[in-house]
Phi, psi and omega in degrees: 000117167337155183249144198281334198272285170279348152274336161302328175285307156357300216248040167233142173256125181283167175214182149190116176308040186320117175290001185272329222218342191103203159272128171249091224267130195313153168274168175284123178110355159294101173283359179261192212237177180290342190285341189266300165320317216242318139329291165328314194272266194132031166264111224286006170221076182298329176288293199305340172288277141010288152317307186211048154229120174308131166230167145177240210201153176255122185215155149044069171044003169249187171207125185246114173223147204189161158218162179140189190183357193274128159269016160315127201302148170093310173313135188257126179242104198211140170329127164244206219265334181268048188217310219294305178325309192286348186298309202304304179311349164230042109026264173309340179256355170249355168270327160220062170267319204227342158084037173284156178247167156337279192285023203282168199242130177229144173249097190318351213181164149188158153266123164321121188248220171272126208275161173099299202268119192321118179280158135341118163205150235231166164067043198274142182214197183216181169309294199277351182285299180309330184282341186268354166090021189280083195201112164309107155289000000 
């Protein structure tokens, strides 16, 4: 039987907002999770990273970006307000990492779930409302 956990992860492109270097996008077919992708990078302080560079993921024509790390059910792991520039600023770089439009669904957040299982995710807006920077914290 498949493990649920790692075909989501297969089949999603991980992302992490690096302040140095930008957006870094996962290869197609990365099976591991973000603490195994930010290994990868060699950046040797991973829970902080986590905890405070936007990551998430491109799936099904949306893009889901968060920070956090607690994996308690329910804890919401979401963009905060000193984060939200740097999302806007890579905008451009997700219309072309991912070839998205104007009316692509982007999610601000998600809540923690059942591991294995496509969490909540929160906070929804679209591309072009993120790129003018229109986003109610």
């Amino acid at each position: 039987m498949p493990d649920s956990a790692t075909d989501f992860h297969t089949n999603r492109r991980a992302f992490i907002i690096m302040p140095d270097t930008g957006l870094t996008v996962a290869p197609n077919g990365f099976s591991g999770g973000h603490t195994e992708f930010i290994m990868r990078l060699h950046y040797p302080r991973v829970r902080y990273a986590m905890d405070n560079f936007p990551r998430g993921y491109y799936m099904n024509g949306e893009i889901c970006v968060y920070t956090g790390h607690d994996m308690t059910p329910g804890a919401v792991w979401e963009i905060r307000a000193e984060q939200m520039a740097t999302v806007i600023k890579t905008v451009p770089d997700f219309r072309r990492m991912f070839g998205v439009g104007d009316d692509t669904a982007v999610y601000l957040g998600v809540r923690v779930g059942k591991i294995g299982d496509v969490w909540e995710k929160i906070r929804k807006t679209n591309i072009k409302t993120l790129e003018k920077g229109n986003i109610v914290m």
